[in-house]
C-alpha positions in Angstrom: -9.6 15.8 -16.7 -10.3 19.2 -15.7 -11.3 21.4 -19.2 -11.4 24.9 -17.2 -7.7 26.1 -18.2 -8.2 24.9 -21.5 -9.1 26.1 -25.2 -11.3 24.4 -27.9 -11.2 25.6 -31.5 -14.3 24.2 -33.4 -13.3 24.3 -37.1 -16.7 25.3 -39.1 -15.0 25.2 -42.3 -17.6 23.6 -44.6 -20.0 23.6 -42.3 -21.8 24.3 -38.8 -20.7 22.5 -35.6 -23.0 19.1 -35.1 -25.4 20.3 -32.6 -24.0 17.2 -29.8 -20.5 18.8 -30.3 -21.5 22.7 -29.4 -23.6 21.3 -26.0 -20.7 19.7 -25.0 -18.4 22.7 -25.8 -20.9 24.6 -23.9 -20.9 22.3 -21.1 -17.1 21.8 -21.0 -15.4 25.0 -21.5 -18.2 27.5 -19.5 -15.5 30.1 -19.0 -15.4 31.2 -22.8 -12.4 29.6 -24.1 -14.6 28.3 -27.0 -13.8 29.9 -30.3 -15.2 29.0 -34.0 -12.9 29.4 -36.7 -14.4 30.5 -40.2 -11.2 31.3 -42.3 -11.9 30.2 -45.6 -9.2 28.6 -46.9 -7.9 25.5 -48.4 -8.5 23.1 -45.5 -4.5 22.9 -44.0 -3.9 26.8 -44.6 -6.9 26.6 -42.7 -5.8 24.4 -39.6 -2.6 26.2 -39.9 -3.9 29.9 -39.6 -6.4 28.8 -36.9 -2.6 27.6 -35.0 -1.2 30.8 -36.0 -3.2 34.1 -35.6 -5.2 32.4 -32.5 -4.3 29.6 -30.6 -0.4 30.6 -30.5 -1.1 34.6 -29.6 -4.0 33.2 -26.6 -1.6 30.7 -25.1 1.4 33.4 -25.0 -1.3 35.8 -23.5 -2.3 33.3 -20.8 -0.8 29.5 -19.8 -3.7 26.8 -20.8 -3.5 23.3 -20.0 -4.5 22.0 -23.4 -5.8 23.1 -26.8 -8.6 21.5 -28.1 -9.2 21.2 -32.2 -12.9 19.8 -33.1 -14.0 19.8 -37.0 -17.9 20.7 -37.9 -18.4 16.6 -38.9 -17.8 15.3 -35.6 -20.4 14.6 -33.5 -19.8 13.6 -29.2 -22.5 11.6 -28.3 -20.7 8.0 -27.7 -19.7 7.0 -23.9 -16.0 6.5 -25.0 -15.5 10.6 -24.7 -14.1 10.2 -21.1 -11.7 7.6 -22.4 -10.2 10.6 -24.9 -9.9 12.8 -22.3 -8.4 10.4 -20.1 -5.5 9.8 -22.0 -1.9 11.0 -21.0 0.1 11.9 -23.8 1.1 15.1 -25.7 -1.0 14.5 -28.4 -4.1 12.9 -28.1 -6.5 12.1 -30.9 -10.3 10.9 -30.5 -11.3 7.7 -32.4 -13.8 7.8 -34.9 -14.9 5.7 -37.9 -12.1 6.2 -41.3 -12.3 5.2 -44.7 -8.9 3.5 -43.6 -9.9 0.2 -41.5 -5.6 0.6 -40.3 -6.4 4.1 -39.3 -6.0 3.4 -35.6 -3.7 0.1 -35.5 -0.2 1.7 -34.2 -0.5 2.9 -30.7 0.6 6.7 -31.4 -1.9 6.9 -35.4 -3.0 10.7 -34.8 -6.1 11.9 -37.4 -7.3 16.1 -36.7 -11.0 15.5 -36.4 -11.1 15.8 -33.0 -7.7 16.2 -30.9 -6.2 17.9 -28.3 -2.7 19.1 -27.2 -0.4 20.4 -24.6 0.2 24.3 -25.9 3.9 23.1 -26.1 3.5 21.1 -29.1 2.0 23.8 -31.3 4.6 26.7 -29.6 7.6 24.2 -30.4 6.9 23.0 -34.0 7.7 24.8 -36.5 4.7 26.2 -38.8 3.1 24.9 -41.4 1.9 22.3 -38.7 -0.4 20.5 -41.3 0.4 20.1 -45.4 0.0 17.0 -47.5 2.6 14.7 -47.8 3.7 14.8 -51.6 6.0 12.4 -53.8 10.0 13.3 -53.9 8.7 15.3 -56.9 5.9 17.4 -55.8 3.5 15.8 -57.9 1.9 13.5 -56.1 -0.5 13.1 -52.3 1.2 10.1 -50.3 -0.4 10.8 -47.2 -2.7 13.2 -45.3 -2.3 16.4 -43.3 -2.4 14.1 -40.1 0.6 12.1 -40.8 2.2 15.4 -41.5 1.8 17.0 -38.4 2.2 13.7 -36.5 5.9 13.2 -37.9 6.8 16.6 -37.1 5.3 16.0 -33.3 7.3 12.8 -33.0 10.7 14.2 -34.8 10.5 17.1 -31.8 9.9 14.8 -28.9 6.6 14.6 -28.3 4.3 11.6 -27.6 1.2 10.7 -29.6 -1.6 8.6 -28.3 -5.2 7.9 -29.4 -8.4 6.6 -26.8 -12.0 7.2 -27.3 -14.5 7.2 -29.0 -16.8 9.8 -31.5 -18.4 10.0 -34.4 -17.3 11.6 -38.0 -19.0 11.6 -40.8 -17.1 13.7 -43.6 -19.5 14.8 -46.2 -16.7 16.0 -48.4 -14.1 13.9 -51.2 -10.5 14.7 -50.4 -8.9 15.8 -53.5 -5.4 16.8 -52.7 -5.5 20.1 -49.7 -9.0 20.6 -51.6 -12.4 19.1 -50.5 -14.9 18.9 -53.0 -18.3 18.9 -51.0 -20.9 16.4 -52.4 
């Protein structure tokens, strides 16, 4: 896959990128399409301002191929990255280890560690992209941010497909759209 008409977002929320992550950024997108995001936010205000106030206004501003999204925990030093990038589908999300040993069974699971799109799917769903799932009530977290956006992607159309491999290793405790750093 050819990264040069692309963007990457590298989401240093909590944290700096992980040092194998910013040399492949460095590598892969030489032109300058690499941007850091630093709003600091709870986490899916976060992914969804990052959508809004820059990858939306850079794609209407120019046509890119894909969008890249990579979260400071990730790390890209396994062989299975050309399998990722490999992949033909909308949305495309890298393996990685999850608490969640059925994180990856169904064919089109989608998790926003490290993912990538065609601008399309972010200019045709409607904002927020990512919130938590919550009970008929409002009271209660029934699933994460990524089944959120990956239900909207499917219900407009889009395919979802997963290949790859990296590494992840979240240093934080999901507590609702909050992490509590350890």
């Amino acid at each position: 896959m050819e990264l040069s008409n692309s963007l990457i977002f590298g989401n240093v929320y909590s944290g700096p990128l992980k040092a194998s992550t910013l040399a492949w950024i460095r590598a892969a997108f030489p032109s300058g399409n690499a941007w850091l995001s630093t709003h600091r936010l709870p986490l899916c205000a976060h992914r969804n301002t990052i959508i809004r106030d820059s990858a939306l206004p850079m794609i209407a501003a120019k046509e890119y191929d894909w969008v890249f999204f990579v979260d400071h925990d990730v790390t890209i030093t396994h062989p299975g990255l050309e399998d990722f990038l490999a992949v033909d589908a909308d949305v495309v999300s890298c393996n990685c280890p999850m608490g969640n040993e059925k994180a990856w069974d169904k064919p089109d699971d989608f998790h926003n560690h490290f993912w990538r799109c065609r601008p399309v799917v972010l200019q045709t769903i409607k904002p927020p992209w990512f919130a938590m799932p919550t009970s008929e009530d409002g009271c209660d977290v029934v699933g994460c941010d990524c089944l959120y956006f990956r239900q909207k992607a499917i219900a407009a159309g889009f395919t979802i497909a997963h290949g790859g491999y990296c590494g992840h290793t979240n240093a934080g405790t999901w507590l609702g759209d909050i992490v509590k750093v350890k």
